[in-house]
N, C-alpha and C positions, 0 to 999 in steps of 0.2 A: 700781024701786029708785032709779035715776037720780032721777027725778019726784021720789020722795019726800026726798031727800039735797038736794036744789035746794031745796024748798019749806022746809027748815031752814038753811039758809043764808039764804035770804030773810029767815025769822023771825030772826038771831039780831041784828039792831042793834038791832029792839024790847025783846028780850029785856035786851040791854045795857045802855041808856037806862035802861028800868024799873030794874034791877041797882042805878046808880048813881043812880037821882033821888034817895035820902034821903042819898049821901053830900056832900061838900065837893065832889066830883067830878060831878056831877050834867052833862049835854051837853046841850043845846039840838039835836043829830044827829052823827053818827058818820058818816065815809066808810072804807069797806072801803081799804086799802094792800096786801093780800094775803094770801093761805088756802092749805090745805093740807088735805086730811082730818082733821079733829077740829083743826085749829089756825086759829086768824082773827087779822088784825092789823087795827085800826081807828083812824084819826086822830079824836078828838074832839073837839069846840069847845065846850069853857066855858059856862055860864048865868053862872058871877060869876069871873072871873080868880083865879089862887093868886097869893098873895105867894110868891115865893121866899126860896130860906136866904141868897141877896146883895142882898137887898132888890128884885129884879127883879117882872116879874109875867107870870106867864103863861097865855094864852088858849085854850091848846089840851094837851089829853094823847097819847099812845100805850095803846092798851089792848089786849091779845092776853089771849084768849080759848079754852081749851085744853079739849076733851069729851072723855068716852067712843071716841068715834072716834079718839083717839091711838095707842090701840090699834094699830092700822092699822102703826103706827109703832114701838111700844116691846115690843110681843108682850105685853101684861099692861095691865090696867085702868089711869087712871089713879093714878099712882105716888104717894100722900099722903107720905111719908117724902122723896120726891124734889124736892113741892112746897116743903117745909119748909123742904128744903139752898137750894133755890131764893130762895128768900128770907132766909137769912140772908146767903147770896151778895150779892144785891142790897146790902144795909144794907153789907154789910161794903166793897165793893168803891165805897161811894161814898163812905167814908174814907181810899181808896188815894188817894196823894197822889207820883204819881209823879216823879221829878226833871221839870223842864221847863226847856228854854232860854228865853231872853229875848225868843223871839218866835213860840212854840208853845206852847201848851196842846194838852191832851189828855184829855176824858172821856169815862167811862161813865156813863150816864142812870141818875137817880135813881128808887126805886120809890116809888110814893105811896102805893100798896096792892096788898094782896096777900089778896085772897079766895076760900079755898079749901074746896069742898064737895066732898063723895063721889065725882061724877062731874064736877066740872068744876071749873076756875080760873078767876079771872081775874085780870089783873097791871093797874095804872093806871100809866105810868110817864112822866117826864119825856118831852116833845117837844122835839126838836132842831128848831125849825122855820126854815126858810129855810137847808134843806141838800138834798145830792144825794148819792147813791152815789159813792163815789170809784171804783167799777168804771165806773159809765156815765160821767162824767167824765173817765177817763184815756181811755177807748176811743171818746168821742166822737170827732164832727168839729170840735168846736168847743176839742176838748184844749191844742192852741197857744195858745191867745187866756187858757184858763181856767189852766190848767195849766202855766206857764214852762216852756221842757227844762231850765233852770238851776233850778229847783223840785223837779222829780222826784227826784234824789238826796236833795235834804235831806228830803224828805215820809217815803220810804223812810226813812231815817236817822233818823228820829223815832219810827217806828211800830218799828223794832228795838229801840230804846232802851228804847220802853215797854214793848215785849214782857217783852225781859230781866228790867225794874226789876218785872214783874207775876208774873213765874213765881217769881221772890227772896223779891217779899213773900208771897208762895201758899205757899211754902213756908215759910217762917217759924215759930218755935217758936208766938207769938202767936194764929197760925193756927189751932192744932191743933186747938181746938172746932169750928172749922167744917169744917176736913177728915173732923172723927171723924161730921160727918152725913152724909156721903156712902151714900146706901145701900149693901152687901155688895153688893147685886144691882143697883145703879142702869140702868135699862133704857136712858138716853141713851150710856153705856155699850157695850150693848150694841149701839146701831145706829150708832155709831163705827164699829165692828168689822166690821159687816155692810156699809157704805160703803166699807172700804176692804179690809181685809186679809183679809175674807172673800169679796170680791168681785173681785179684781183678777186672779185668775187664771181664773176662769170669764167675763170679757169678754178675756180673753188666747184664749181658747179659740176664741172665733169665728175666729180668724187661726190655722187650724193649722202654718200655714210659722213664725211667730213662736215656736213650743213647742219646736219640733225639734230637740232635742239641750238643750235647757234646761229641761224640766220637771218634773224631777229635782228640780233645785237649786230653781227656783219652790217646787214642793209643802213643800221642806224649811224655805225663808223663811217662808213661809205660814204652817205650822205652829207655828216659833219665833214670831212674832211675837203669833199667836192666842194663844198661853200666857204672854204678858203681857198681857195684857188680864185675865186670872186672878189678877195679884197685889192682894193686899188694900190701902186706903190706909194700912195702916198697916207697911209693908214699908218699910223703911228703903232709899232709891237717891236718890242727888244727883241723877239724871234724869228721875227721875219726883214727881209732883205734881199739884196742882192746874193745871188749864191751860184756856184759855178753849174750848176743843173746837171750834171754828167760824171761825178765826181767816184772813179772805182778806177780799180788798177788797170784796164784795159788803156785808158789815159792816163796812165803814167809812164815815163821813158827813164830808162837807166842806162848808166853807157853800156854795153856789149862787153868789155872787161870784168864788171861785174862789182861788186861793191867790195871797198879795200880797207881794212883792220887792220894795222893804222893805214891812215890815208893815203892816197899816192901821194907823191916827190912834192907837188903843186900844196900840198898841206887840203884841200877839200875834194868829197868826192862831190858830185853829181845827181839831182833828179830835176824830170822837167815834164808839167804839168801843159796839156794841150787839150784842143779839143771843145773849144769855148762857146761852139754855137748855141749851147742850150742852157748858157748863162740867162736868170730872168729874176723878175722876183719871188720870194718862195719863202719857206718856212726850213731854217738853217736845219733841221735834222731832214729834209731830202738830200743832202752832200753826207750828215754824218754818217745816215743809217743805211746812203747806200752803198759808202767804202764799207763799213761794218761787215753789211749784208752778203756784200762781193766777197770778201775774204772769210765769212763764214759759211759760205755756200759751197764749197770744196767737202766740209767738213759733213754737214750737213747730209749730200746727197750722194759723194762719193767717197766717203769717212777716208777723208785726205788731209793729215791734220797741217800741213807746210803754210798756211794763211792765217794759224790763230795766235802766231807771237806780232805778227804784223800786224793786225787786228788790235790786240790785247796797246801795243804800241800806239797806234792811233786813238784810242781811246785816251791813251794815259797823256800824250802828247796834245790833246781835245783841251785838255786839263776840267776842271769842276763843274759840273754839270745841274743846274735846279731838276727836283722832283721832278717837271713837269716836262722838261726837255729831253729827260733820261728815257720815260713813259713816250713821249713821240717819240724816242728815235728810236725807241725798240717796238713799235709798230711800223716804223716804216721797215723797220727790219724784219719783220714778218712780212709785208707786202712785197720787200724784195724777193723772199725765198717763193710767195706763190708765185709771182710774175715767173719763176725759172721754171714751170710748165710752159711757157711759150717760148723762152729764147733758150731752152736744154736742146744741147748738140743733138740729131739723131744719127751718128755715126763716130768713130773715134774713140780715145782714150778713156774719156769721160762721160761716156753715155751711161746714165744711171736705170737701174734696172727698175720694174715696177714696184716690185717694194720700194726701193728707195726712193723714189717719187712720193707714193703714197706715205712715208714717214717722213720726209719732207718737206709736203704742202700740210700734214699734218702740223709738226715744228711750224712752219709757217701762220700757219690760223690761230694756234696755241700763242705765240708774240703778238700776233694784234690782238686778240681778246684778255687776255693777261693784262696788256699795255694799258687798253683801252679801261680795263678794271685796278689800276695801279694795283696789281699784285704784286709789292715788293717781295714778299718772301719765295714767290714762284721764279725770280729772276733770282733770286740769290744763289737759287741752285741750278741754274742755266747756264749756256755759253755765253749769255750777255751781263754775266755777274757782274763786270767791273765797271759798265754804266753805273750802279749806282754805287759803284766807292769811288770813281774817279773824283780824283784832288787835282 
């Protein structure tokens, strides 16, 4: 089965090529960027350059590539109604035209196409090219040189900004056509669910000293929380919405130069937000509290402190937060940190040792029970102090 799952993987750049030789988009080869069970992401290089919409041109695409084997992932075939929202997403969100300061921009990559049959998709989309992950960049070794410490605030403080200005227009009357395709049952949805709030207490479980006396209260979050994920988009809450469902630096791109104090020559730098598949409806602190969580999880497990002015930034960049939104997102911020007993590297720079696990899923249960018990005074002396000062 291996064998055979390998030798379709092999096949599928030919498959692509062939796909796109009679479009605009036609590749001269494709290099794989990375796969996943029924999902491929592949950078391609042009036979003729596009003209872009700023008169630019460009040489190369992004193509992801989506089977039957999604499956794997979404519990149901692929999702044709989910494709659809998917691409109205796209069009829509490369109108969003968020505030920007005088020395930052900030996009989402354009779709070029969107081809979708029975059992498979495929997306053609703008290439950000001559960028890096802003994860491998802040966490490099080379983060000083790329990365100012006087830069990391404002970075964060931009990426809040946008946040905010993108959940506002998500939710927006204008919107409504596009919220109303959201499938009843959208399965991305579903594996939200299954990542965090279905999950966070059966990797609690491995640590039975962590349960003890609090399992109680656990199962009872658990269960509130599972029964939002049940409300329909068309349920009327100022906190809930459209939201990009994916939202941590791993999906953030910076250019590979690196961020510039003061700006380059052009007067702005650069960030561009991708990644959009697990855009759905949702409850706006799963984007806040899972950049939070992302950039306090360095800190947390491998007392890495380079993620907590971009952190601190984001939040402040969020701007003013109610009582109630501060408390979720500092539970989903605890949910994030148990979830990293399952997606913690086991090999590499970053492998955290047993203690620090165990004082990390600790910290983690501690933010949702805390959260879940609005104990302002327990977060005041936390690393998530500035949830409840943000202005």
């Amino acid at each position: 089965m291996a064998q055979l799952q390998q030798a379709e993987n092999d096949a599928m750049p030919v498959q692509i090529l062939q796909q796109l030789s009679q479009t605009p988009y036609a590749c001269t080869s494709v290099t794989q960027q990375s796969t996943r069970p029924g999902n491929f992401v592949y950078r391609g290089v042009l036979a003729q350059p596009l003209t872009l919409q700023n008169g630019g041109r460009a040489s190369s695409i992004i193509i992801k590539h989506s089977t039957d084997l999604a499956a794997t992932y979404r519990d149901s075939p692929l999702d044709i109604k989910r494709c659809i929202f998917e691409e109205s997403l796209f069009n829509s969100v490369a109108d969003f035209s968020p505030p920007t300061t005088t020395t930052t921009v900030i996009k989402a990559p354009r779709l070029h196409l969107y081809n979708r049959q029975t059992s498979s998709s495929t997306q053609v989309l703008e290439d950000f090219s001559n960028t890096t992950g802003f994860k491998a960049m802040l966490f490099s070794p080379n983060a000083d040189s790329l990365l100012p410490q006087s830069s990391r605030t404002t970075i964060g403080r931009n990426l809040g900004s946008w946040l905010r200005s993108f959940h506002t227009w998500a939710s927006a009357p204008e919107r409504a056509a596009l919220r109303a395709q959201l499938p009843q049952d959208d399965p991305m949805r579903k594996l939200k669910r299954l990542l965090t709030y279905d999950g966070f207490l059966r990797a609690l479980e491995n640590y039975p000293e962590l349960l003890e006396g609090h399992k109680e209260t656990l199962e009872t979050i658990r269960d509130v929380m599972i029964k939002e994920f049940e409300k329909l988009p068309t349920e009327g809450d100022e906190n809930l919405g459209l939201i990009h469902g994916d939202f941590w630096s791993g999906n953030i791109l910076i250019p590979s130069t690196g961020w510039r104090e003061p700006p380059p020559s052009d007067g702005t730098n650069e960030l561009f937000i991708i990644d959009w598949e697990f855009a759905q409806f949702g409850h706006r602190c799963y984007d806040l509290g899972q950049i939070v969580g992302d950039l306090c999880e360095r800190k947390v497990y491998n007392k890495i402190d380079t993620g907590l002015a971009v952190m601190e930034g984001v939040i402040d960049g969020y701007g003013e937060l109610s009582d109630y939104m501060a408390f979720r997102t500092a539970i989903h911020v605890g949910v994030h940190l148990v979830g990293y007993y399952n997606r913690r590297p086991q090999r590499g720079p970053w492998v955290a040792s047993p203690e620090a696990i165990v004082a990390g899923m600790t910290a983690g249960r501690d933010f949702i029970i805390k959260g879940w018990e609005k104990d302002r005074k327990f977060f005041e002396g936390s690393l998530l102090a500035s949830l409840f000062t943000a202005k």
